[in-house]
N, C-alpha and C positions, 0 to 999 in steps of 0.2 A: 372295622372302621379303617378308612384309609386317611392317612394323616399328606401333604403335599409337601414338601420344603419350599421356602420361601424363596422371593428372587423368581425370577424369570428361568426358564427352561429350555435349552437350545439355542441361545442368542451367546454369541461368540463378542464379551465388550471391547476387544480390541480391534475386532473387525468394524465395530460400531466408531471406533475412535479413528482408525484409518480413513475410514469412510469420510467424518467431517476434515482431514487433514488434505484430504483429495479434492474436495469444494472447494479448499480453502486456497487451495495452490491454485484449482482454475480459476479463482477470482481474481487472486494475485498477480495471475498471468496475463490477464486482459488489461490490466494497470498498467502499464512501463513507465518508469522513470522518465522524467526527458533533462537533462541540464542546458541552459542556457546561459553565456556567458556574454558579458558588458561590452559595450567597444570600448570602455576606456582600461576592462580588464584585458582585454586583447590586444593594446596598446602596453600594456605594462609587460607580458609575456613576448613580445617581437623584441625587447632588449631596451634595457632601461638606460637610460640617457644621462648615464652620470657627465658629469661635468670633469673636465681635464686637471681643476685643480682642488677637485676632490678624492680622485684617484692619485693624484703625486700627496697629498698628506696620509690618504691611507695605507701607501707605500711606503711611505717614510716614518710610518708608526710600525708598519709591520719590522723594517728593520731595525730601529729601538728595541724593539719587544726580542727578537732573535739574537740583538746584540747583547740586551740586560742593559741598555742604557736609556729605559724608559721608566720615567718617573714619575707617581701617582703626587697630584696638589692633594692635600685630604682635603683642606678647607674647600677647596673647588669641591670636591665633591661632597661635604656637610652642604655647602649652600643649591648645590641642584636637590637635593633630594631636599631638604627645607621646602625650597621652593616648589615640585613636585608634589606632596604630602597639603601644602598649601594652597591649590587649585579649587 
């Protein structure tokens, strides 16, 4: 009596697994990505348009801040985050 062992015979599964990772990449391939970008994103990226006397306070916090002569209101900040959380 010949007895067979189970399972397939001569089939290599990794070859079998390469194989679908190979379909799988020329599908992928035929795909490409495309990104398109806004005009008003491409307005924002040629350089934003701060205002002159937004940049002289943000200057003049930075040197508070490097001098240690800048000081937090707490209450100012309990009431925006109140108000924030409250939206």
């Amino acid at each position: 009596m010949k007895i067979n062992p189970l399972g397939s015979q001569g089939i290599n599964p990794y070859k079998r697994q390469m194989n679908k990772l190979d379909q799988a990449g020329k599908t992928a391939s035929k795909a490409a990505d495309k990104v398109e970008i806004s005009s008003a994103a491409k307005e924002m990226q040629q350089g934003s348009q701060i205002s002159d006397a937004r940049e002289a306070k943000v200057n003049e916090l930075k040197i508070q801040v490097e001098n240690g002569t800048y000081k937090v209101d707490p209450k100012a900040v309990a009431k925006s985050i109140v108000a924030f959380y409250k939206k």
